[in-house]
matplotlib code that plots the C-alpha trace (Angstrom):
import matplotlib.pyplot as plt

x = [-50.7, -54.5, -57.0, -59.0, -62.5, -63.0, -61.5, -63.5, -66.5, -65.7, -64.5, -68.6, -70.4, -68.2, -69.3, -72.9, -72.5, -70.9, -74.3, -76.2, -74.5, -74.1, -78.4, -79.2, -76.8, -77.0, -73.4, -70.8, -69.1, -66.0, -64.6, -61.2, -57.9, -57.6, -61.2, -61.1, -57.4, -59.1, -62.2, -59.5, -57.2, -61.1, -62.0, -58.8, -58.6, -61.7, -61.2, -57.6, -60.1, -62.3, -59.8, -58.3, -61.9, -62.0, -58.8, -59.0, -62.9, -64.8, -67.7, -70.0, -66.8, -66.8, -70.4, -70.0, -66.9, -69.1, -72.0, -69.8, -68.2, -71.6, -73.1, -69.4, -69.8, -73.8, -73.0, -70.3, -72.8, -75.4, -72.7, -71.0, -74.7, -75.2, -71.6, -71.0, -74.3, -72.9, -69.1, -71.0, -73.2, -70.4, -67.9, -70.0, -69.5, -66.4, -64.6, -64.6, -62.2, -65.5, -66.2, -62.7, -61.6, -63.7, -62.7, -60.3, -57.3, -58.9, -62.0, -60.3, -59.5, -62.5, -64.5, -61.4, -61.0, -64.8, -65.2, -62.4, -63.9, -68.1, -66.1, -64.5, -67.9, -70.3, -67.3, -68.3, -71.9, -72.3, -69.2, -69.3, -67.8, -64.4, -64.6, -62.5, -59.9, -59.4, -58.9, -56.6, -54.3, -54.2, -54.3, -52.9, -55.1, -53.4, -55.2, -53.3, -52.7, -50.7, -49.3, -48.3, -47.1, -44.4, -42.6, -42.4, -40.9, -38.5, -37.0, -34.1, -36.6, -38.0, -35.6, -36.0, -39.4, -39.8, -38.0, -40.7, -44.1, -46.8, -49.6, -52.8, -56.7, -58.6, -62.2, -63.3, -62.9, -60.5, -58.9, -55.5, -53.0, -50.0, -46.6, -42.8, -43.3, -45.6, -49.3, -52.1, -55.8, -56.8, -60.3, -62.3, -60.5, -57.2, -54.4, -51.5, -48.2, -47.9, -45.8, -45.7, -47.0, -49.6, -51.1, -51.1, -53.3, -55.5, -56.0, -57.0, -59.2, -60.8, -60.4, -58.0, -57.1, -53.0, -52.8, -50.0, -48.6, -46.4, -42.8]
y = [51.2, 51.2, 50.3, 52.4, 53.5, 51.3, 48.3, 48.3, 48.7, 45.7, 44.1, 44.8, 43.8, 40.5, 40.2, 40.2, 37.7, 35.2, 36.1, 34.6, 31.8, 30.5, 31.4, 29.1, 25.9, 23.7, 22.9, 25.2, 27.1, 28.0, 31.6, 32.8, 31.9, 35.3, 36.3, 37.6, 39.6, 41.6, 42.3, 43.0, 45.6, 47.1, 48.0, 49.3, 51.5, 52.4, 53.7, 55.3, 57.3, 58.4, 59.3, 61.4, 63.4, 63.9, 65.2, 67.6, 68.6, 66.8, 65.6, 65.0, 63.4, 61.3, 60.1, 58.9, 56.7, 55.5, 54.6, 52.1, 50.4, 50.0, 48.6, 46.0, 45.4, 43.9, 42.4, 40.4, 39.3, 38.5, 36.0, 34.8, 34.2, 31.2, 30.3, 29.3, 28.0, 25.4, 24.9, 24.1, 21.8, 20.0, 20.3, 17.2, 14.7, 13.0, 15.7, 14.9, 17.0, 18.0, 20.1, 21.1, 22.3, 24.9, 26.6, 29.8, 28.9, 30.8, 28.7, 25.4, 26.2, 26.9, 24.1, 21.6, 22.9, 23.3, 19.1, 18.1, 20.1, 18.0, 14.6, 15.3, 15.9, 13.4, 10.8, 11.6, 11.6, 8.2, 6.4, 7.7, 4.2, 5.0, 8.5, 8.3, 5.8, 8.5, 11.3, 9.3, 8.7, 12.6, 12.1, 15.1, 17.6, 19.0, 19.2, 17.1, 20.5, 21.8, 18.7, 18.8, 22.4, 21.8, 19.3, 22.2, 24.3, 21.4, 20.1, 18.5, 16.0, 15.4, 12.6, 10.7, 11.3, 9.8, 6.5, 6.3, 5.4, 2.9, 1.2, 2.4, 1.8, 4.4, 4.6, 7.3, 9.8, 12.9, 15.4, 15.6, 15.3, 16.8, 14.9, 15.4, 12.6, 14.3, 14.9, 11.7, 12.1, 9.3, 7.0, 4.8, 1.4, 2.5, 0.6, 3.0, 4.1, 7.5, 9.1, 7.7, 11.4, 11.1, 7.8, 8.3, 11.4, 9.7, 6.6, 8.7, 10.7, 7.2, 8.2, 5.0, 1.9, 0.5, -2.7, -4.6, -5.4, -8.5, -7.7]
z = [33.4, 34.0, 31.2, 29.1, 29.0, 25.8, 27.4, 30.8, 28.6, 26.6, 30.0, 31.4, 28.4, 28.2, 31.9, 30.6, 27.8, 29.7, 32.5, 29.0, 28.4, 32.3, 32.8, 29.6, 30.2, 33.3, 32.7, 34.1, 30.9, 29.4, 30.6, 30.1, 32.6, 32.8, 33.4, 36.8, 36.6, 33.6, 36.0, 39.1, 36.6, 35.4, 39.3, 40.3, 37.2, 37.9, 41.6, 40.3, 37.9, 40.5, 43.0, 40.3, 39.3, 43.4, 43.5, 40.4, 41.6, 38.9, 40.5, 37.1, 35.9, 39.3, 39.2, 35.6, 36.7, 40.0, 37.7, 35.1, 38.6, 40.0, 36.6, 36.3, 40.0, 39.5, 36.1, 38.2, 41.3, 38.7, 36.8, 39.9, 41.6, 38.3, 37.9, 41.6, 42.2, 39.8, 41.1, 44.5, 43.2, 41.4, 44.0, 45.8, 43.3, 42.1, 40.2, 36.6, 33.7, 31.9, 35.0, 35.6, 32.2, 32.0, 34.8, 35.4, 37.8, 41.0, 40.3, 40.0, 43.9, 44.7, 43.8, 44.7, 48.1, 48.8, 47.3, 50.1, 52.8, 51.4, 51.0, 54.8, 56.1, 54.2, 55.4, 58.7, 58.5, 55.9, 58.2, 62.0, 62.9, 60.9, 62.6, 65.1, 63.9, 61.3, 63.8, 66.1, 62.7, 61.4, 58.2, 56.4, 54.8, 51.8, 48.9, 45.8, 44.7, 47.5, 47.5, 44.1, 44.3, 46.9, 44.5, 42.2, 45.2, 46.3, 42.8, 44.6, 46.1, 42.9, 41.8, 45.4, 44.8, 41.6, 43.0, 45.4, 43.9, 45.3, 43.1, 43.6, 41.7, 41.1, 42.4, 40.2, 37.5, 38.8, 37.8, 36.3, 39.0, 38.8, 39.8, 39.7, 36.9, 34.4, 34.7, 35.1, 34.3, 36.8, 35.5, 37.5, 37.1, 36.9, 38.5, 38.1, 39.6, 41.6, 43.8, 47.3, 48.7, 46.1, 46.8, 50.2, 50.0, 47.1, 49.5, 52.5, 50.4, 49.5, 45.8, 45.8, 47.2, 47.3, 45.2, 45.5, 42.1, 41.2, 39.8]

ax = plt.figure().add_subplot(projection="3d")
ax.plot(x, y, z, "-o")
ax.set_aspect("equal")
plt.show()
């Protein structure tokens, strides 16, 4: 069932508000995890609504319904034009879970995906003599959260899994990884225990280095 009038209206002006908060903060801000289905379900009512005053020959009805999704559509540009602006500019530092909190679940992909794909390419530029020892290895190119999703899709790995974990130390503040174990927020200096599939994609990352631990 599509949403009422009231409810896209509420749906625009919050649209607005959270265009305030993002244009007088240099920090990226809190929005709901459910931000941008609401704004999806508001367009698609929307076009239902229009296709409907088409269909039944209500063009004054028609233009009204055109003119809200044109003012929710430029409301949106005008928020996403300050709130990515930010996620890029983040997305090229070590990723810290002051940035990543705040974020809905569509833009925690974004700016994760967009940081491996700056990290892949400043590695090249800043170290063009490991270049091609890197390419000749391969080195997988999962994100940690692909990687962490297929233990979720493969729980009858997860106790082999869990048998296998390497040492690592932690060159920076990330994100909070999640493992068939439980969920780590990873700080610069830490020597803990992960996963094998974990480390491994941590290390060639250069987020971490394997230690080798006694006992």
């Amino acid at each position: 069932m599509g949403l009422s009038i009231v409810e896209i209206e509420r749906i625009t002006k919050e649209i607005r508000e959270y265009y305030r908060i993002e244009s007088s903060s240099q920090s990226i801000q809190k929005i709901k995890s459910n931000f941008y289905n609401e704004v999806k379900e508001a367009i698609i009512t929307l076009n239902e609504m229009a296709a409907k005053s088409v269909s039944e020959s209500k063009i004054e009805n028609y233009r009204k319904i055109m003119d809200k999704k044109e003012k929710l559509e430029n409301n949106l540009k005008n928020f996403l034009l300050k709130r990515y602006e930010k996620l890029l500019r983040d997305s090229l530092f070590d990723i810290s879970s002051k940035t990543y909190e705040p974020l809905a679940p569509e833009e925690k992909k974004f700016i994760m995906e967009n940081h491996n794909t700056m990290m892949a390419f400043l590695e090249k530029i800043l170290k063009p003599e490991e270049e091609k020892a890197i390419d000749e290895e391969e080195i997988p190119q999962e994100s940690i959260e692909e990687a962490a999703l297929e233990k979720e899709e493969a729980p009858a790995k997860a106790k082999e899994e869990i048998e296998q974990l390497s040492s690592v130390t932690v060159y920076a503040d990330f994100l909070p990884v999640a493992t068939a174990i439980g969920d780590f927020y990873l700080h610069k200096g830490d020597i803990v225990y992960l996963p094998d599939q974990i480390s491994e994609i941590l290390v060639s990352r250069k987020y971490a280095k394997k230690v080798l631990l006694e006992g």
